[in-house]
Every structure is written in C-alpha cells, then in structure tokens.
PASETI-966801 format. One line per field, with one value per atom (N, C-alpha, C): residue in three letters; y, x negated, z. Coordinates in Angstrom, 3 decimals. Atoms other than C-alpha are relative to their C-alpha. Last residue first. Example, Ala and Ser with C-alpha at 12.3 -4.5 7.8 and 13.67 -1.06 7.14 Angstrom:
2
res [SER  SER  SER  ALA  ALA  ALA];
c2 [-1.190  -1.060  1.090  -1.190  -4.500  1.200];
c1 [0.820  -13.670  0.770  -0.890  -12.300  -0.900];
c3 [-0.060  7.140  0.730  0.000  7.800  0.000];
***
This chain:
223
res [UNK  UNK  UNK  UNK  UNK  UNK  UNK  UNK  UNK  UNK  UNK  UNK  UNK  UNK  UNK  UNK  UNK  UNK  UNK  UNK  UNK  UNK  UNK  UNK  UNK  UNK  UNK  UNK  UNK  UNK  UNK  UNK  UNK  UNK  UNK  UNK  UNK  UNK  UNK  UNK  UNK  UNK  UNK  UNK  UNK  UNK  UNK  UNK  UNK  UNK  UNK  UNK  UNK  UNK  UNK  UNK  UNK  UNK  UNK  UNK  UNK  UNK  UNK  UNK  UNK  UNK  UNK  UNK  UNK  UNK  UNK  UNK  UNK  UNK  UNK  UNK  UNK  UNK  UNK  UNK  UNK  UNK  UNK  UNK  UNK  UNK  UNK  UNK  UNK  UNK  UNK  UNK  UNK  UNK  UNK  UNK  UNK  UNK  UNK  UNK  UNK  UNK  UNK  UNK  UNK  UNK  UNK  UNK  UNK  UNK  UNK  UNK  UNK  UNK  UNK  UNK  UNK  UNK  UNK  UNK  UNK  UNK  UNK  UNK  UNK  UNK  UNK  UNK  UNK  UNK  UNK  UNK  UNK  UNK  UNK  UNK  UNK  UNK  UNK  UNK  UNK  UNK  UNK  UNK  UNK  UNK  UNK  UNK  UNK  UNK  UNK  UNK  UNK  UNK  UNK  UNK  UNK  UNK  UNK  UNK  UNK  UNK  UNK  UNK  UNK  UNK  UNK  UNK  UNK  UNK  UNK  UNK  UNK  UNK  UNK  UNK  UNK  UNK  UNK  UNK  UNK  UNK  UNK  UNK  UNK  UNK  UNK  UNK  UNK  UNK  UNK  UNK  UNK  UNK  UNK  UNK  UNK  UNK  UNK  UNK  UNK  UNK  UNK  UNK  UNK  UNK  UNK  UNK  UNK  UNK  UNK  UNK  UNK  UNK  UNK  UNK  UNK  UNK  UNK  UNK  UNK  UNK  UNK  UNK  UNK  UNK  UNK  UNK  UNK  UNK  UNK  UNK  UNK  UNK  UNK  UNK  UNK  UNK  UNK  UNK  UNK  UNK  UNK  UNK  UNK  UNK  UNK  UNK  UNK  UNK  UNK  UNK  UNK  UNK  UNK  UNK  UNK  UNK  UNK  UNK  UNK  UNK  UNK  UNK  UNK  UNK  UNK  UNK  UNK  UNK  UNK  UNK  UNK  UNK  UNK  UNK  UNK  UNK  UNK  UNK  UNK  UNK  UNK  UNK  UNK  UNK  UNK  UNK  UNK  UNK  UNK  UNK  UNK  UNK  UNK  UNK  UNK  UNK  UNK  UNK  UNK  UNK  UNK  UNK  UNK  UNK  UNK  UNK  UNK  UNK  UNK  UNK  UNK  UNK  UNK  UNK  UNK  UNK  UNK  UNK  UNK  UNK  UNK  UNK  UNK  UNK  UNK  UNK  UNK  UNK  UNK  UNK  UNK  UNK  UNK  UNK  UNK  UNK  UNK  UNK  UNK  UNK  UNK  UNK  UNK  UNK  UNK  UNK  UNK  UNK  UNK  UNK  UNK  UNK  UNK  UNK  UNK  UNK  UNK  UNK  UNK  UNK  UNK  UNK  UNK  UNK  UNK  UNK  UNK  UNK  UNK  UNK  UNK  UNK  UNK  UNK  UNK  UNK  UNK  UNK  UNK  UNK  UNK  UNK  UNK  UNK  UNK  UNK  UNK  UNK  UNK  UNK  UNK  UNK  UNK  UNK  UNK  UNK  UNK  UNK  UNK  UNK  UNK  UNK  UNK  UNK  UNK  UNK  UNK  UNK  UNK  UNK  UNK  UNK  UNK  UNK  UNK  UNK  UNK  UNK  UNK  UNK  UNK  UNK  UNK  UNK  UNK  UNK  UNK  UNK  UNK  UNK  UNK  UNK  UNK  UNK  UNK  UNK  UNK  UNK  UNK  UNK  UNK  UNK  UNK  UNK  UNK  UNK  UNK  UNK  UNK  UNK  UNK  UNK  UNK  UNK  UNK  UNK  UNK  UNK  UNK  UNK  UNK  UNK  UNK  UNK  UNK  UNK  UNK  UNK  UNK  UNK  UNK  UNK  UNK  UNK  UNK  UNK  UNK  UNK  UNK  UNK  UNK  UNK  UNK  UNK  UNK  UNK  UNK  UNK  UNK  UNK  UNK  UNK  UNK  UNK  UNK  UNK  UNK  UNK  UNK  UNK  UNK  UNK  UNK  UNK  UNK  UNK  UNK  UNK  UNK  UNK  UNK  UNK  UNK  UNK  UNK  UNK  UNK  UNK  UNK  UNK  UNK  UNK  UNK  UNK  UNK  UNK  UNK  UNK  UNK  UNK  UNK  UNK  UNK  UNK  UNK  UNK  UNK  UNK  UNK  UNK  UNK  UNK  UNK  UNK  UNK  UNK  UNK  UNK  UNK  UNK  UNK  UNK  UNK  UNK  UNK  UNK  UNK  UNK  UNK  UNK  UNK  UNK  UNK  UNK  UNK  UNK  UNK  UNK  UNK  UNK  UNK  UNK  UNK  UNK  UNK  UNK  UNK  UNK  UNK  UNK  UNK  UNK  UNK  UNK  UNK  UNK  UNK  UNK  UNK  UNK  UNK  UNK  UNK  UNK  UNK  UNK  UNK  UNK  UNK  UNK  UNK  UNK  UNK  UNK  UNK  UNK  UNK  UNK  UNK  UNK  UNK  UNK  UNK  UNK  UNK  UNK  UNK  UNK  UNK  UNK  UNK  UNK  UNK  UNK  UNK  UNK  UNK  UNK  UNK  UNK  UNK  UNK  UNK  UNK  UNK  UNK  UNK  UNK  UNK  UNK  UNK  UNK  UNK  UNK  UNK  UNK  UNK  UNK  UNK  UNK  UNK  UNK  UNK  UNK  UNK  UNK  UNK  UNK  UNK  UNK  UNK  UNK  UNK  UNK  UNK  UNK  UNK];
c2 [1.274  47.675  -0.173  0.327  50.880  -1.245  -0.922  52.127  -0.720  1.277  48.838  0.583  0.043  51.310  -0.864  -0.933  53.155  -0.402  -1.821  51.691  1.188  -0.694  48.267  1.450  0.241  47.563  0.595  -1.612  48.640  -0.064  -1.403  45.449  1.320  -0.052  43.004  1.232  -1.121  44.424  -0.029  -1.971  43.900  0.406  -0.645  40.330  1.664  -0.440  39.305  0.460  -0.826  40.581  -0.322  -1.435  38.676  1.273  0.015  35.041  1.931  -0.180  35.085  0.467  -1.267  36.446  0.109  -1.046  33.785  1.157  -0.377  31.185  0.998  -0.133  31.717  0.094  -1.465  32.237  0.199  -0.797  29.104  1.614  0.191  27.522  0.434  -1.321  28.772  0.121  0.378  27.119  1.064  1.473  28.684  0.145  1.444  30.867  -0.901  0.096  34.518  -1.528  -0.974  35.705  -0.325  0.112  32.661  0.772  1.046  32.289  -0.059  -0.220  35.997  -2.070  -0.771  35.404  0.154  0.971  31.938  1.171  0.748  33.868  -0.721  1.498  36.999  -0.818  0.919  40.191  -0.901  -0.047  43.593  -1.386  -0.446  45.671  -1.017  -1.366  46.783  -0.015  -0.639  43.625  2.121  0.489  41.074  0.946  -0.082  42.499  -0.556  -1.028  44.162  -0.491  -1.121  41.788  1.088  0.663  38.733  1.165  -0.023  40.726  -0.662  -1.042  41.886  -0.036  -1.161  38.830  1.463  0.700  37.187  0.241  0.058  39.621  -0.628  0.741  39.315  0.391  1.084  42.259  -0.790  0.434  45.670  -1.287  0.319  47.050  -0.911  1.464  46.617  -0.406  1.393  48.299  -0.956  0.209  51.638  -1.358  0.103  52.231  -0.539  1.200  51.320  -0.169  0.830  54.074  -1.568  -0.283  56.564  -1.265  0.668  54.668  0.407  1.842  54.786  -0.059  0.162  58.650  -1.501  -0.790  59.581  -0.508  0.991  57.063  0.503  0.594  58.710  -0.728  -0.446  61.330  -0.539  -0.096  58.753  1.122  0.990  56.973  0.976  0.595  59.526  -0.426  -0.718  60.474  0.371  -1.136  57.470  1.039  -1.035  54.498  1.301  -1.312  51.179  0.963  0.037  48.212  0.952  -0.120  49.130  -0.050  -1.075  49.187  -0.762  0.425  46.987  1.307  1.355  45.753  0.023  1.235  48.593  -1.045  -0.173  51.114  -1.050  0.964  49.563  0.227  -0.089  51.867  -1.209  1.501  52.422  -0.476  0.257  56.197  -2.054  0.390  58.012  -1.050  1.183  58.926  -0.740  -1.051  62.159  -1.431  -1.091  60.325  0.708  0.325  58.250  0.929  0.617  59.809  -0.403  -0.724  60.294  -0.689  -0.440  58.326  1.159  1.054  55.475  0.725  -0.446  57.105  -0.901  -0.951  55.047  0.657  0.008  52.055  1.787  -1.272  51.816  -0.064  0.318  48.107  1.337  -1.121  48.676  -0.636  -1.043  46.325  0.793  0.810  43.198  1.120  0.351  45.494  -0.473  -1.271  46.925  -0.231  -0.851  43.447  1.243  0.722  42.397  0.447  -0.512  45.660  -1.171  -1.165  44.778  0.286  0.345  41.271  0.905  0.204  42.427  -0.468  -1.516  44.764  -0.621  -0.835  41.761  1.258  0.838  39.665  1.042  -0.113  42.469  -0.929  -1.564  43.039  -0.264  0.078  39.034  1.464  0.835  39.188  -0.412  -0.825  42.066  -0.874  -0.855  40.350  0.531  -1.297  37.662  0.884  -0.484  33.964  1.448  0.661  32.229  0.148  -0.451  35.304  -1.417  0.663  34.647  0.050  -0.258  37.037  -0.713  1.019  36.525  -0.490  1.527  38.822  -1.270  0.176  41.274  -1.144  0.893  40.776  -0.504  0.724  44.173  -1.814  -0.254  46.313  -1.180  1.086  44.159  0.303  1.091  45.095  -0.883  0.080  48.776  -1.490  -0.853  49.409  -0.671  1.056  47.928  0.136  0.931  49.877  -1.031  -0.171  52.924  -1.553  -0.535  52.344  -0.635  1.431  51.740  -0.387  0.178  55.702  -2.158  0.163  56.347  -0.490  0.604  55.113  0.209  1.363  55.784  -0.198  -0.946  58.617  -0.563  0.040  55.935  1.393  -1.358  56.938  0.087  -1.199  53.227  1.261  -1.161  50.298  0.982  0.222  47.736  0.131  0.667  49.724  -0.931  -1.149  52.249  -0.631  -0.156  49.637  0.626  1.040  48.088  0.196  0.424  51.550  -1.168  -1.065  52.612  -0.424  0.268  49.553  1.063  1.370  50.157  -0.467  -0.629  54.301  -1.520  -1.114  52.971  0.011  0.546  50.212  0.580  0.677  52.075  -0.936  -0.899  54.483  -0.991  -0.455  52.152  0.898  0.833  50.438  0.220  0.236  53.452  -0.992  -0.807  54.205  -0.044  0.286  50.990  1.409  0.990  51.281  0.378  -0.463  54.799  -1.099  -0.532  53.099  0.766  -1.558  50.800  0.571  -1.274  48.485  1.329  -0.112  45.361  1.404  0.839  43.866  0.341  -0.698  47.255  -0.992  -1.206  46.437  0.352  0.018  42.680  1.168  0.588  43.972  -0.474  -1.012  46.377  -0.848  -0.868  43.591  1.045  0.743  41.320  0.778  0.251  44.130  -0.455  0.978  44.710  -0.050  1.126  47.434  -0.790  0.601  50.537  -1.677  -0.152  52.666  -1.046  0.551  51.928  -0.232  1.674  53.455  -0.822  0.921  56.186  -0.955  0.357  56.717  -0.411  -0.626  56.524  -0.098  -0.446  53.924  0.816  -1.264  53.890  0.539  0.218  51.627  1.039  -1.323  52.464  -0.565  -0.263  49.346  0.753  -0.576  49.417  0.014  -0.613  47.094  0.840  0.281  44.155  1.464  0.272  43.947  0.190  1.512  45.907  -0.175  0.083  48.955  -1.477  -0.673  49.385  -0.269  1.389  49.125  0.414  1.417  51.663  -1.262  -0.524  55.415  -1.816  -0.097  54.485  0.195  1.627  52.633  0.488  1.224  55.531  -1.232  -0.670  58.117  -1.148  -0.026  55.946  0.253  1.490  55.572  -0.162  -0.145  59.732  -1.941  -0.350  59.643  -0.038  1.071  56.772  0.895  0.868  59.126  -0.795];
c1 [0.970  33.196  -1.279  -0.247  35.671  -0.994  1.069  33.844  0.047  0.406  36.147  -1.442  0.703  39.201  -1.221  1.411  41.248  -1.064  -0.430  44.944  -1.466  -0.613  43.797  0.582  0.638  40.793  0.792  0.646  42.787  -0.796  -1.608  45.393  -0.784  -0.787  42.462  1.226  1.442  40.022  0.934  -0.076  43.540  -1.020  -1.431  44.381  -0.360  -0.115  40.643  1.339  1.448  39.988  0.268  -0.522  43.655  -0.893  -1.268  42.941  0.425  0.945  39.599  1.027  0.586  41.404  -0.953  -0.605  44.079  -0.719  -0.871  41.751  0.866  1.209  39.257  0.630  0.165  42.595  -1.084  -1.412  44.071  -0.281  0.105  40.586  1.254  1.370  40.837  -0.330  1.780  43.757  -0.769  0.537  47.026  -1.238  -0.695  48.568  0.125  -0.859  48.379  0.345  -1.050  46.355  1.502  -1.092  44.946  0.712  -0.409  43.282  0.411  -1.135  42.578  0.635  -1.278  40.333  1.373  -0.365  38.368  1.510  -1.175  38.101  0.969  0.550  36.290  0.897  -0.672  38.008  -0.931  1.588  36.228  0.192  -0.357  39.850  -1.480  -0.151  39.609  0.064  0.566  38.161  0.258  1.411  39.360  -1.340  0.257  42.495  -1.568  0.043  43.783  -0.819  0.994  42.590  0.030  1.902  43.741  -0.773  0.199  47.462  -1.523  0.066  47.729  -0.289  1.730  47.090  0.155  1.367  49.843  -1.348  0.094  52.349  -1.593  -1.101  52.192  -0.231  0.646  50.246  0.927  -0.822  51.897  0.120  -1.592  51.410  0.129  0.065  47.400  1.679  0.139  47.855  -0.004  -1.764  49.639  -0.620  -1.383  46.601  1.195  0.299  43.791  1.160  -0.092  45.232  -0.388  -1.266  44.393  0.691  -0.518  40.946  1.680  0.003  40.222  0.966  -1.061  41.228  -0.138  -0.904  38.181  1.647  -0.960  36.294  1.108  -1.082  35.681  0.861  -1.150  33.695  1.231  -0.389  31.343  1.061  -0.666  31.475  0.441  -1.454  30.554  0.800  -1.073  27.365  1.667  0.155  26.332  0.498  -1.253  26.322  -1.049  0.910  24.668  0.605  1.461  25.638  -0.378  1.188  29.313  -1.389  1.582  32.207  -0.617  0.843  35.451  -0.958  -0.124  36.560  -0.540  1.884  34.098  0.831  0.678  37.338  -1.538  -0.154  39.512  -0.972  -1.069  38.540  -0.286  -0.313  36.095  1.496  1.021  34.700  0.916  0.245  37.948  -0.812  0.997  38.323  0.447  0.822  40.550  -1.191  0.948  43.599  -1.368  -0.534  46.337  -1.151  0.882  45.647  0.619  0.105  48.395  -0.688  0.911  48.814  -0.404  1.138  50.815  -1.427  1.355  53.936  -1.090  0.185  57.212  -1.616  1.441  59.202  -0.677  0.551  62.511  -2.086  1.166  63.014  -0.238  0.475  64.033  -0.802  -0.777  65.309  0.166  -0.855  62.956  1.534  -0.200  60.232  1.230  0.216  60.574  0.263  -1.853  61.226  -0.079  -1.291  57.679  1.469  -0.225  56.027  0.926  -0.960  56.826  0.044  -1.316  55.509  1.022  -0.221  52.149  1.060  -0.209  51.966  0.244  -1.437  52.766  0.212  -0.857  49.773  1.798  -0.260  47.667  0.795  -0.061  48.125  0.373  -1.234  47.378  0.924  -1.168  44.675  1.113  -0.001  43.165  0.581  -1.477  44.545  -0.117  0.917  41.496  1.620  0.395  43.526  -0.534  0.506  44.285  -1.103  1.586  44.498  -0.719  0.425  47.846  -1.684  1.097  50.015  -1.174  0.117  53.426  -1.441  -0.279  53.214  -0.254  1.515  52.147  0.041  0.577  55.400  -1.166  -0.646  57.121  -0.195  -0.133  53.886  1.394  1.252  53.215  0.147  -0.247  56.845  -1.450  -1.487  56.715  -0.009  0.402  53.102  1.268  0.991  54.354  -0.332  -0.327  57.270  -0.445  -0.181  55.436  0.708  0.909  53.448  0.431  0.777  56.506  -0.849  -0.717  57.663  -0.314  0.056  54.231  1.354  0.981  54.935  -0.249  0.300  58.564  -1.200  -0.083  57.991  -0.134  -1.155  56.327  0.208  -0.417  52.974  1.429  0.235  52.642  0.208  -1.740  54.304  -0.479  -0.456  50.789  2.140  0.518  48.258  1.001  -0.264  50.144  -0.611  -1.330  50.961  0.002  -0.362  47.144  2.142  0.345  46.146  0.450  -0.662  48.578  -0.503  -1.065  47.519  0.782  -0.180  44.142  1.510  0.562  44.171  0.202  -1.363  46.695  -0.024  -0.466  44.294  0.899  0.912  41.895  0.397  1.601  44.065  -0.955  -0.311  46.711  -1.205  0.008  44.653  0.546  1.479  43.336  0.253  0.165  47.252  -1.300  -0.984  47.988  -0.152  0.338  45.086  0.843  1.371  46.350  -0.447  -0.340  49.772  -0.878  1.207  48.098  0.619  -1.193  51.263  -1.228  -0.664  49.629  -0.106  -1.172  50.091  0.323  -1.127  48.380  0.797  -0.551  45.296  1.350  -0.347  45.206  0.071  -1.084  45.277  0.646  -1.381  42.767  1.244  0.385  40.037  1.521  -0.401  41.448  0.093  -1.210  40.677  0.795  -0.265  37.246  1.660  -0.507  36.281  0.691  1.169  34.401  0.794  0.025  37.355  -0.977  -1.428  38.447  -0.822  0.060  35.252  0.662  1.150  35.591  -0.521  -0.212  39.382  -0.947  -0.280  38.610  -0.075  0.806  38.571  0.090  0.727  40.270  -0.507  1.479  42.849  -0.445  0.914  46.377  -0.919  1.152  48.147  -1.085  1.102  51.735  -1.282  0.257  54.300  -1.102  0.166  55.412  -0.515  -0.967  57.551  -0.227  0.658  54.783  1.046  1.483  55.136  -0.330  1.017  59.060  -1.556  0.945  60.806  -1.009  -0.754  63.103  -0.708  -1.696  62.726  0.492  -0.357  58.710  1.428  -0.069  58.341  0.674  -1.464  59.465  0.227  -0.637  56.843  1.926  -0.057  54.277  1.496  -0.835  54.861  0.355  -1.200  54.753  0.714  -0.845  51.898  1.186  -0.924  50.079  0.877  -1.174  50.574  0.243];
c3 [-0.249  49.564  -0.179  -1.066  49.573  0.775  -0.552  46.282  2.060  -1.136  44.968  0.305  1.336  44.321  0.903  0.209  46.821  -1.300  -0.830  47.195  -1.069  0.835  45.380  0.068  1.382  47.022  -0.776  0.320  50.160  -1.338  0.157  49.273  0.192  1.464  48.730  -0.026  1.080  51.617  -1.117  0.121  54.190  -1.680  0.718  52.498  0.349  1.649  53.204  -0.790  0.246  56.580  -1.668  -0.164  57.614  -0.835  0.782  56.087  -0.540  0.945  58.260  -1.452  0.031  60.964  -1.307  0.837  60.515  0.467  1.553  60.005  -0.050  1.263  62.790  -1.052  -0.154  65.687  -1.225  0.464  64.124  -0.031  1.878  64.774  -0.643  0.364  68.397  -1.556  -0.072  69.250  -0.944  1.199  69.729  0.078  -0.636  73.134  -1.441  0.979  71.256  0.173  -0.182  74.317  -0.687  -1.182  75.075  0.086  -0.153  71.672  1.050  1.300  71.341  0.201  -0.542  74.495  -0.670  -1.022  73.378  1.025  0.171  70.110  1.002  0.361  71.823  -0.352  -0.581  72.170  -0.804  0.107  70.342  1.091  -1.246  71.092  0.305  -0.758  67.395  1.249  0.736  65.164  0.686  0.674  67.389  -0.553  -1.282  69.363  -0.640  -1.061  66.182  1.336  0.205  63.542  1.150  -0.340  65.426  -0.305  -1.301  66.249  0.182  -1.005  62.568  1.217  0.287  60.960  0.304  -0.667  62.892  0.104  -1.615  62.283  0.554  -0.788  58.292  1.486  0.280  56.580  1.284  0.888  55.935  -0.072  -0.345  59.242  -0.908  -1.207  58.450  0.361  0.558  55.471  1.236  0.729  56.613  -0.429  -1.022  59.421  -0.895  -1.072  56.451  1.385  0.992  54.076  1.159  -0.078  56.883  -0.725  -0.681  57.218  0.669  0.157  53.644  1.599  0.429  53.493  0.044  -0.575  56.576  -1.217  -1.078  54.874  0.846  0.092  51.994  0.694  0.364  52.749  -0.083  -1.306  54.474  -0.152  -0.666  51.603  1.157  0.238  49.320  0.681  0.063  51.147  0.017  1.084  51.405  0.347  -0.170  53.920  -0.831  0.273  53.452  -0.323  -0.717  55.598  -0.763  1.107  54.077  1.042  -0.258  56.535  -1.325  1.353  55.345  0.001  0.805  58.980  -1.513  -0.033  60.530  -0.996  0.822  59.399  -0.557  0.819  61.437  -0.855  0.629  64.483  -0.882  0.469  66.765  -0.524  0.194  66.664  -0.474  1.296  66.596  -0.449  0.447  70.297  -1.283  0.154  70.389  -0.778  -0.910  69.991  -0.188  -1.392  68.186  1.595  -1.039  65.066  1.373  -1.219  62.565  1.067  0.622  59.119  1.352  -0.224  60.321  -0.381  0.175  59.608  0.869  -0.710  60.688  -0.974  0.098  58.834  0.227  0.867  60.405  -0.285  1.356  61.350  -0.773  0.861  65.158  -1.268  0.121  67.385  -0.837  -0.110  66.602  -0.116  1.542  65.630  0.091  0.275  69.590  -1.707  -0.291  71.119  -0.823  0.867  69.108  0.218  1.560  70.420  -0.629  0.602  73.497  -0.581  -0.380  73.721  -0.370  0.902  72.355  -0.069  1.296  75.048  -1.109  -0.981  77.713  -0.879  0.374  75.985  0.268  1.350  76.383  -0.657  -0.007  80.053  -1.820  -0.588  80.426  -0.187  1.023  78.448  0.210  0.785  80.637  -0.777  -0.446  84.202  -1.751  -0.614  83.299  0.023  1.100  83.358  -0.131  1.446  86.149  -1.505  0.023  88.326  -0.711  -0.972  90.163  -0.300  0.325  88.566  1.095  0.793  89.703  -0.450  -1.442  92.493  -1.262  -0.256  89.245  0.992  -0.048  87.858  0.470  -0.490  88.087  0.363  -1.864  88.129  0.631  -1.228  85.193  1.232  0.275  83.253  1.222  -0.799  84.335  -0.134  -1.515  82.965  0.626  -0.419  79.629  1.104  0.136  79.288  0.825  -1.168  80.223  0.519  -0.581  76.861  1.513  -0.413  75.493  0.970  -0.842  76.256  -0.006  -1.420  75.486  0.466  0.038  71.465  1.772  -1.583  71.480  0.378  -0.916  68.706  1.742  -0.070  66.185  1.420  -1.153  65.322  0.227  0.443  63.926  1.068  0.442  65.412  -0.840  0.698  65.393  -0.002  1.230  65.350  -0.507  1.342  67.612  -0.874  0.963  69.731  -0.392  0.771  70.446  -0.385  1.293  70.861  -0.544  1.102  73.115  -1.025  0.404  75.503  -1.342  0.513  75.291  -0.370  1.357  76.257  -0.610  0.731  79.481  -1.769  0.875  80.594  -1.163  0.325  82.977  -1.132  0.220  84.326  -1.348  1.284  84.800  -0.968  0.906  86.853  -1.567  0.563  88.378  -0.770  0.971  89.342  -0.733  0.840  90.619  -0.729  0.716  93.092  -1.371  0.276  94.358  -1.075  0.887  95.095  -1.037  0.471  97.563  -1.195  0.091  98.823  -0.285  -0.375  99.199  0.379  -0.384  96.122  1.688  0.354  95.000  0.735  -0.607  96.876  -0.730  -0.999  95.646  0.946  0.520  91.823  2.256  -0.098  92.492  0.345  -1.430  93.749  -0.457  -1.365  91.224  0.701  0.332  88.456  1.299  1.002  89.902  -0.506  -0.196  91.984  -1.426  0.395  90.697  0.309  1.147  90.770  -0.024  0.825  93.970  -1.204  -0.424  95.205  -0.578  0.709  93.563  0.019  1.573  93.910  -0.292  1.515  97.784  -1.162  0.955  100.707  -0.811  -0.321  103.895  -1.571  -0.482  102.520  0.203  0.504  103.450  -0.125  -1.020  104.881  -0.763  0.266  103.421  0.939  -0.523  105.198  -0.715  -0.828  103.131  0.484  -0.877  100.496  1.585  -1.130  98.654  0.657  0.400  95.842  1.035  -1.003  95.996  -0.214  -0.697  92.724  1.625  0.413  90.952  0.971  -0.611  92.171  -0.053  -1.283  92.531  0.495  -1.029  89.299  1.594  -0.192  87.728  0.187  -0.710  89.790  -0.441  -1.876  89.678  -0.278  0.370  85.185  1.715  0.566  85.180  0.359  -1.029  87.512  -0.492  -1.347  85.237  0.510  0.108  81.781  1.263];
***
C-alpha cells in the first residue's frame, strides 16, 4: 500500500520545501531508526523514509478502522487517507507527544468523518488479514481452554467484530487501542484527550457491555 500512497502524495504535495539531500544510508538502516529519526529524514525530502514509516504503521492503522467501520470497501482507500493527512502535517509535528498516538489519533479522526458521512451498516464478519493471533477474542478468553472453546472461538470472535460496532463510540476506541493495539492508559488518555479515570471507566464500562451482549449471541460457554 505505501507506493500507491508515494505515488499520490507525489502528484499532490512535494516531499521538502527545501532542496532534497539523499541520505547515503539504506532501507536497513532506515529501518532500525526511530520514528523522530524517520520523521526528520522525510522533512527533509527522503521519500524512502516516508515509505518505512508507512511501512511500519499501515497494518495498525487498518486495523484500528476495520474494528471500528467493518470490512467496509473504502477500508485502504482511508487507510491512504490517513497517510495523506500526516505526510500533510508532519512540519506541524513537533514531537511532543510519541508520532504513534499522534498517527492514531488522525485514524480515529477518519473514521469519525467516515460514520459521519456514511451510516450504512457493513459486514464485520471478514478478516482483515493473515495475522489472526491478537484479536478481541483475549477480551472474553478463558484461563482454561478446551476443546470446545477453542472450536468455538473461531464463531465468538466473528460475533465479537459485529458487537464491538454495536457499543457507543467511546467504548469502542478504549477497547480497540487498549485491548487490540496493547496502549497504556497514560497513551489512550492522550489519544482520546480525557483523563485517565475516564479512560478506566469507559473500558471498564466497555468489557462488560461487550461479555453481556456476546453472552447473549453465544451462551455463557463464552466465559
């Protein structure tokens, strides 16, 4: 997905006001550098950078709008959205705050414009990729796993994508960056810009409206 977002940043925006200065270095190098560290090669004019960053945030950002749009069809064209919105602001970006809650603040932006436009309700029952492993499913895991269960989890955590939409905004964005992107409170509390005991109650609020509404879907094998 970055060469596709390069290529429509590149008809629309230039990459540095100022003169490009190639670094010597290569992708692997790059790669190991820090956010900052990318962030001041793209500002000035490393196009390379800006693609590792994407690189490196792309699979995160999809997930946090396919948890909370569904397998909508837009889903990369958002995606690119997002990409397009930091490359356009990054000057802005002063490093206050880590670039990754800043990234995820800006995805949770677009999905609101996106509900805001659009109230079709979409499937929710279609994987978003290959990687399966961390999902919603830990929110009502079992410390002791069966047979059964583990049959069952495969329809719990289909059933688990259509419940989380169903639940107000708020408890969707603590459970998603909490319980699926693995964010500390002090992060979710700058992402969503309220205190930290707002972020404890509505995740604690959220964990028990999802178990009560899959309780009722599946039955109380789910617990």
């Amino acid at each position: 997905m970055e060469k596709s977002i390069i290529n429509i940043i590149k008809g629309k925006y230039p990459l540095s006001s100022h003169t490009s200065q190639p670094s010597p270095l290569g992708w692997e190098e790059k790669n190991k550098f820090s956010d900052q560290s990318l962030i001041s090669l793209i500002k000035n004019g490393d196009k390379e950078a800006f693609n590792i960053l994407v690189k490196r945030y792309e699979k995160k950002v999809l997930n946090i709008l396919y948890l909370q749009l569904g397998n909508i069809p837009d889903l990369e064209d958002l995606a690119q959205e997002v990409f397009i919105k930091v490359f356009k602001n990054l000057n802005r970006f002063r490093g206050e705050a880590k670039f990754s809650t800043w990234i995820y603040r800006i995805t949770i932006n677009v999905a609101h414009d996106y509900k805001r436009k659009f109230k079709e309700s979409y499937s929710l029952d279609e994987p978003i990729g290959e990687d399966e492993e961390d999902t919603f499913e830990k929110v009502i895991s079992s410390d002791e796993e069966d047979p059964l269960s583990i049959v069952e989890k495969e329809d719990i955590k289909k059933k688990l994508h259509k419940l989380i939409k169903e639940l107000p905004k708020e408890y969707q964005e603590v459970l998603i960056l909490r319980e699926y992107e693995g964010l500390s409170y002090e992060e979710i509390s700058e992402i969503l810009r309220c205190p930290i005991g707002t972020v404890e109650s509505r995740l604690y609020r959220a964990r028990k409206e999802l178990k009560e509404k899959l309780l009722k879907e599946v039955g109380n094998y789910a617990l």
